[in-house]
GUTI-704272 format. One record per atom (N, C-alpha, C): residue number from 1; residue in three letters; atom name; y, z negated, x. Coordinates in pm, whole numbers, plus 50000, padded with zeros to 5 digits. Last residue first. Example, Ala and Ser with C-alpha at 12.3 -4.5 7.8 and 13.67 -1.06 7.14 Angstrom:
BEGIN
[zavex 2; 'SER'; 'N'; [49775; 49292; 51285]];
[zavex 2; 'SER'; 'CA'; [49894; 49286; 51367]];
[zavex 2; 'SER'; 'C'; [50003; 49213; 51290]];
[zavex 1; 'ALA'; 'N'; [49431; 49220; 51319]];
[zavex 1; 'ALA'; 'CA'; [49550; 49220; 51230]];
[zavex 1; 'ALA'; 'C'; [49670; 49220; 51320]];
//
This chain:
BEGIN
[zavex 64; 'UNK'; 'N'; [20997; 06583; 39497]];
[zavex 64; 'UNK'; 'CA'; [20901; 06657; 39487]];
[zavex 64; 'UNK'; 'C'; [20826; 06749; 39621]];
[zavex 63; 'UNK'; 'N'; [21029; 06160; 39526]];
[zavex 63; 'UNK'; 'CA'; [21074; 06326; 39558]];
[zavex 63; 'UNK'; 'C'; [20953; 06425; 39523]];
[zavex 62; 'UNK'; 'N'; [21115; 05970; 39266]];
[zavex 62; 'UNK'; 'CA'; [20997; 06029; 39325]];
[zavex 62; 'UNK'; 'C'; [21052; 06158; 39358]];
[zavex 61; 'UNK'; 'N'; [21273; 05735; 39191]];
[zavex 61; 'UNK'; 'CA'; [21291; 05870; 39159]];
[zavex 61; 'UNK'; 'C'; [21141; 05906; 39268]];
[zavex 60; 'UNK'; 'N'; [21397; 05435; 38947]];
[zavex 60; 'UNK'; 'CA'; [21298; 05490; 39027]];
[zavex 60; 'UNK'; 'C'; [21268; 05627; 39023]];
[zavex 59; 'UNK'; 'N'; [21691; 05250; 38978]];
[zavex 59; 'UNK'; 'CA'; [21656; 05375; 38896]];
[zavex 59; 'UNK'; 'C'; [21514; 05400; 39010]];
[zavex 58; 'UNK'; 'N'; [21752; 04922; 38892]];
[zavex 58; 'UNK'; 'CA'; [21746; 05004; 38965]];
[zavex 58; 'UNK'; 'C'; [21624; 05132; 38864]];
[zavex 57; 'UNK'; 'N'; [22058; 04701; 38751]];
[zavex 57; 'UNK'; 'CA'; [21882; 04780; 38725]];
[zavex 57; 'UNK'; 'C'; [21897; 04877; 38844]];
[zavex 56; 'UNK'; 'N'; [22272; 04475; 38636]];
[zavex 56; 'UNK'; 'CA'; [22167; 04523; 38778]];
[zavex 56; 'UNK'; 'C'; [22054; 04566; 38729]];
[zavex 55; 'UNK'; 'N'; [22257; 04421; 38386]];
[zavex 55; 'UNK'; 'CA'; [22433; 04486; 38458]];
[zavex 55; 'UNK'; 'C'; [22333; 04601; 38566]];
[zavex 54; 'UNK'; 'N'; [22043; 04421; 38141]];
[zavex 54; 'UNK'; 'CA'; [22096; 04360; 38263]];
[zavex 54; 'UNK'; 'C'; [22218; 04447; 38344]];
[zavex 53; 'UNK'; 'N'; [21954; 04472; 37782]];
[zavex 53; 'UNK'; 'CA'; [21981; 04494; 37950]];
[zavex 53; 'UNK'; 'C'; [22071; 04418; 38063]];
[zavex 52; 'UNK'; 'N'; [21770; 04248; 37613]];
[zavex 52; 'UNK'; 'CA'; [21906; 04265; 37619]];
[zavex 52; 'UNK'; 'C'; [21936; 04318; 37797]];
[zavex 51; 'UNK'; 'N'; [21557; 04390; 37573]];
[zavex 51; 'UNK'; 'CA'; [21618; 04355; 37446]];
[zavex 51; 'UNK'; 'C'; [21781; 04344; 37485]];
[zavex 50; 'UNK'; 'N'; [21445; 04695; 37700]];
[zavex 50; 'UNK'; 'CA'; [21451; 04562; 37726]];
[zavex 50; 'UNK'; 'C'; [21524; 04540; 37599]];
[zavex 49; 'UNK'; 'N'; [21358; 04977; 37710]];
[zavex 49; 'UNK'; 'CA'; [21252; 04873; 37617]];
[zavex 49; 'UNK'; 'C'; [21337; 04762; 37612]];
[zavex 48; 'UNK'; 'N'; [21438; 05082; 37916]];
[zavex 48; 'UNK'; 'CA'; [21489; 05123; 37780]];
[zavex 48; 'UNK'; 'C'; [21438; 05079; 37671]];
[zavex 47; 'UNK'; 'N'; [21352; 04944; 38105]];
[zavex 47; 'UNK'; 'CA'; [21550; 04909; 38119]];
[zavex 47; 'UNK'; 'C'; [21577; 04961; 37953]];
[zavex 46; 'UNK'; 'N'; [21073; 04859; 38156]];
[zavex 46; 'UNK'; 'CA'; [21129; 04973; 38151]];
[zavex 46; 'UNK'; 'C'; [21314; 04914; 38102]];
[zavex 45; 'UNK'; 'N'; [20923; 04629; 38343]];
[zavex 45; 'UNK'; 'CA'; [20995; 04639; 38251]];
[zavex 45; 'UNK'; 'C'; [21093; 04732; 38235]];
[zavex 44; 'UNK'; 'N'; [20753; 04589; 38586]];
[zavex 44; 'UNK'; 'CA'; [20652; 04625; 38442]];
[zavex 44; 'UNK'; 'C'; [20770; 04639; 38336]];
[zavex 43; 'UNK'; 'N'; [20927; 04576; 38768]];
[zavex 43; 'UNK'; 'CA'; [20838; 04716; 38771]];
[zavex 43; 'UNK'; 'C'; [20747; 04755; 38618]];
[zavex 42; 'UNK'; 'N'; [21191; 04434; 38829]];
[zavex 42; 'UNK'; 'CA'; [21075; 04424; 38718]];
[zavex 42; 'UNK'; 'C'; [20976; 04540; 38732]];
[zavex 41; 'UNK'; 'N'; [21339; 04245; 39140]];
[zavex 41; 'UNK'; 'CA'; [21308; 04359; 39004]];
[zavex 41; 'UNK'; 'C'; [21207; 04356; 38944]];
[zavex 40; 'UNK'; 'N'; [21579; 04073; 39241]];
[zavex 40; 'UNK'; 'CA'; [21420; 04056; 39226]];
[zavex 40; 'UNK'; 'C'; [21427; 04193; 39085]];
[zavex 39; 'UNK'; 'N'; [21807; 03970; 39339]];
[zavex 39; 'UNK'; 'CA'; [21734; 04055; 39453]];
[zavex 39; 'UNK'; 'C'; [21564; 04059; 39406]];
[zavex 38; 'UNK'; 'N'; [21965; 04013; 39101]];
[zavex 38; 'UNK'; 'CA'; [22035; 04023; 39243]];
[zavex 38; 'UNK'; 'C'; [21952; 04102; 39308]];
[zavex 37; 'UNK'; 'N'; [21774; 04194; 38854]];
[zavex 37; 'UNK'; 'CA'; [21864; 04069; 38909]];
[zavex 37; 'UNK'; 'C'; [21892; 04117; 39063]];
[zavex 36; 'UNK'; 'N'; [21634; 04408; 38641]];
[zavex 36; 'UNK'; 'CA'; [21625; 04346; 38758]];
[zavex 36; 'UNK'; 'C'; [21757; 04278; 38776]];
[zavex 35; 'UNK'; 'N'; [21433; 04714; 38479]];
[zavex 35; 'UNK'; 'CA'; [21574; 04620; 38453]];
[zavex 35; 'UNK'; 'C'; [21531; 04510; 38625]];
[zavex 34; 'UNK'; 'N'; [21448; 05061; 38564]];
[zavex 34; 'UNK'; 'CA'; [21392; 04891; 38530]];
[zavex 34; 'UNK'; 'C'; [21491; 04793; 38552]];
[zavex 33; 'UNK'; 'N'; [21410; 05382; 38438]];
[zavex 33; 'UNK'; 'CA'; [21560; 05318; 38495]];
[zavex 33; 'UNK'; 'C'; [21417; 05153; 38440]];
[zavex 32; 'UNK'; 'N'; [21199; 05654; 38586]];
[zavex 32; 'UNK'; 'CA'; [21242; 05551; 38483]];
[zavex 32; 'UNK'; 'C'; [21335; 05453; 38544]];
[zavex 31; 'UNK'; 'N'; [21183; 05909; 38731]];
[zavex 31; 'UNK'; 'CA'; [21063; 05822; 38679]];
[zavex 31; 'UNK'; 'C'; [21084; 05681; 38582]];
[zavex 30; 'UNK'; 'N'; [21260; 06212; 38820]];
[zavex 30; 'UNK'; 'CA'; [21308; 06045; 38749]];
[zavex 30; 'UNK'; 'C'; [21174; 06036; 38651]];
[zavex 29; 'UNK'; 'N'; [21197; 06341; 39114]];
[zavex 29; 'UNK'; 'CA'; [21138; 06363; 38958]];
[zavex 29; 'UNK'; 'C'; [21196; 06226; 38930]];
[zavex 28; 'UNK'; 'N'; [21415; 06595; 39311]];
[zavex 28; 'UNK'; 'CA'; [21346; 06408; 39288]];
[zavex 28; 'UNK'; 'C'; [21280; 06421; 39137]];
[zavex 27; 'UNK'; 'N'; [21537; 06818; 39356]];
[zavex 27; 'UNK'; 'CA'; [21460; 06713; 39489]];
[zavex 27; 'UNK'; 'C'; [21383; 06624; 39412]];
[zavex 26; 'UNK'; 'N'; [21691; 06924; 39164]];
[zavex 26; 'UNK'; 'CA'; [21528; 06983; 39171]];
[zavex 26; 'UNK'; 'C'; [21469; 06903; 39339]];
[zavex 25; 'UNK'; 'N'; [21926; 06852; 39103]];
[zavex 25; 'UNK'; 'CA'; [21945; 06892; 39261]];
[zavex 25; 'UNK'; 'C'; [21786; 06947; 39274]];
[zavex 24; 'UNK'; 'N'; [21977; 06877; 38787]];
[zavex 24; 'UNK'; 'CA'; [22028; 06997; 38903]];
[zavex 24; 'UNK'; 'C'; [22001; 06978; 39048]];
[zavex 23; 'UNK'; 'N'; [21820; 06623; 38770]];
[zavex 23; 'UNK'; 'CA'; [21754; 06787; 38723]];
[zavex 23; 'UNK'; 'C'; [21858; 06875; 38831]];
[zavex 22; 'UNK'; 'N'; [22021; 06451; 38902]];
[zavex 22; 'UNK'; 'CA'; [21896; 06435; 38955]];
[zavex 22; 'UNK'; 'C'; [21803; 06573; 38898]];
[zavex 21; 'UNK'; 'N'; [22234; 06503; 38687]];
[zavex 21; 'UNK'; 'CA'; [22231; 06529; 38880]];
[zavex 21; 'UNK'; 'C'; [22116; 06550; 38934]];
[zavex 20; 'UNK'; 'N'; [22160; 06389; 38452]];
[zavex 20; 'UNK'; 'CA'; [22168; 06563; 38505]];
[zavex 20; 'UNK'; 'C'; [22165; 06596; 38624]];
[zavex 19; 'UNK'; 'N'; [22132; 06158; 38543]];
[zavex 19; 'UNK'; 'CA'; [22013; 06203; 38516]];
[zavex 19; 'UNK'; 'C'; [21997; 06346; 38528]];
[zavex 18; 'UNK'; 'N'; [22397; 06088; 38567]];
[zavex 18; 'UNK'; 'CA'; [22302; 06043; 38688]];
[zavex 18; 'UNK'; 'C'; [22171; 06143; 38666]];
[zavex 17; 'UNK'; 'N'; [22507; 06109; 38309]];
[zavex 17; 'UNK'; 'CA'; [22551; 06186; 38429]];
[zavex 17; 'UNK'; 'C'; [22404; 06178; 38536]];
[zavex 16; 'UNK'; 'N'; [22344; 05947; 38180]];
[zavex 16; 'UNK'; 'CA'; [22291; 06076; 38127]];
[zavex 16; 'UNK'; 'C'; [22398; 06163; 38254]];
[zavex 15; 'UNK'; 'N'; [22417; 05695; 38311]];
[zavex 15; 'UNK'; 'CA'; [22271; 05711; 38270]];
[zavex 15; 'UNK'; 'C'; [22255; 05862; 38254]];
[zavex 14; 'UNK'; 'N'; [22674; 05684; 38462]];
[zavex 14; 'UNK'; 'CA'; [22687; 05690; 38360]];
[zavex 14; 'UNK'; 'C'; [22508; 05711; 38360]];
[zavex 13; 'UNK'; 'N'; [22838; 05551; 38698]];
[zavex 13; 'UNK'; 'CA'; [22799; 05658; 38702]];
[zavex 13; 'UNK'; 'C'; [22655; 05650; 38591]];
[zavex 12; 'UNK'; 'N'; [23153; 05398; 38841]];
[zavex 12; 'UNK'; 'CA'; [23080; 05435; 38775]];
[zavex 12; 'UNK'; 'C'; [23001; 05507; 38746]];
[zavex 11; 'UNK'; 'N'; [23233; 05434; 39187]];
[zavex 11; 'UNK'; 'CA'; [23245; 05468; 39109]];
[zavex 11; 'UNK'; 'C'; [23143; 05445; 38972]];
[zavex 10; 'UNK'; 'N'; [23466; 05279; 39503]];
[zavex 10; 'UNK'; 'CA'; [23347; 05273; 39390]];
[zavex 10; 'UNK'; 'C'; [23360; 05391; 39216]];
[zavex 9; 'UNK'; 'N'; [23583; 05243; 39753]];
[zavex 9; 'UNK'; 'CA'; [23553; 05338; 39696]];
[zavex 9; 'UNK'; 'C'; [23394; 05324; 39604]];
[zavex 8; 'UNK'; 'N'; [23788; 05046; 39914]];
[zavex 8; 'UNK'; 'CA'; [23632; 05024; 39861]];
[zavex 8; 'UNK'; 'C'; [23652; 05132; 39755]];
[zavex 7; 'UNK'; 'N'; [24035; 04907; 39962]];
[zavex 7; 'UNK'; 'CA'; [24029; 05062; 40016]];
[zavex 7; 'UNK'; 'C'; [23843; 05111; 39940]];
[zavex 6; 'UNK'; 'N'; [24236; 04733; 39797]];
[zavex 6; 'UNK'; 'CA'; [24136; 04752; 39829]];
[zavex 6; 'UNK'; 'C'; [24099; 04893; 39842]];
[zavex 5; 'UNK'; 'N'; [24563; 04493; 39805]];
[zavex 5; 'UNK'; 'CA'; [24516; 04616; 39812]];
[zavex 5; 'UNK'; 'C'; [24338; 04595; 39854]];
[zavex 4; 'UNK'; 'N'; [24808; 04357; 39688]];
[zavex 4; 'UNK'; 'CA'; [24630; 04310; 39710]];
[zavex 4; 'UNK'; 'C'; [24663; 04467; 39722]];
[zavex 3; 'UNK'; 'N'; [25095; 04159; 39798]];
[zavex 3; 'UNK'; 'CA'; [25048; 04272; 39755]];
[zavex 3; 'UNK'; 'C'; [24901; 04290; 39802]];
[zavex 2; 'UNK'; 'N'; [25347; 03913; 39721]];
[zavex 2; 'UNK'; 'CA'; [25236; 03940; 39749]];
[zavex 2; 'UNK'; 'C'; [25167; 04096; 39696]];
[zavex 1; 'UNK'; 'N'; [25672; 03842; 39820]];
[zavex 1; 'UNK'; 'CA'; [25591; 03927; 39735]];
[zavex 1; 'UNK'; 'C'; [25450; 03938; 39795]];
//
């Protein structure tokens, strides 16, 4: 018998969850979700403009 196990603690975390977090902790101002690849991002391309989004985007937050 073969048995897979993985101990890797991952979670989903949803655009409008993420966004309430970031108002309730009053540390960070969200500045916009950009679309991007493995290891190259878009700064001129907002994630909520794109035509067809990407898996990989990073979120830009500015502390206050």
């Amino acid at each position: 018998m073969l048995k897979l196990e993985d101990d890797e603690d991952l979670k989903f975390v949803f655009p409008q969850e993420f966004k309430t977090l970031i108002r309730l902790n009053r540390q960070f101002q969200f500045l916009g979700w950009l679309e991007g690849f493995e290891n190259r991002f878009f700064l001129d391309r907002r994630l909520e403009k794109a035509e067809k989004p990407s898996n990989i985007n990073m979120v830009l937050l500015r502390r206050k």
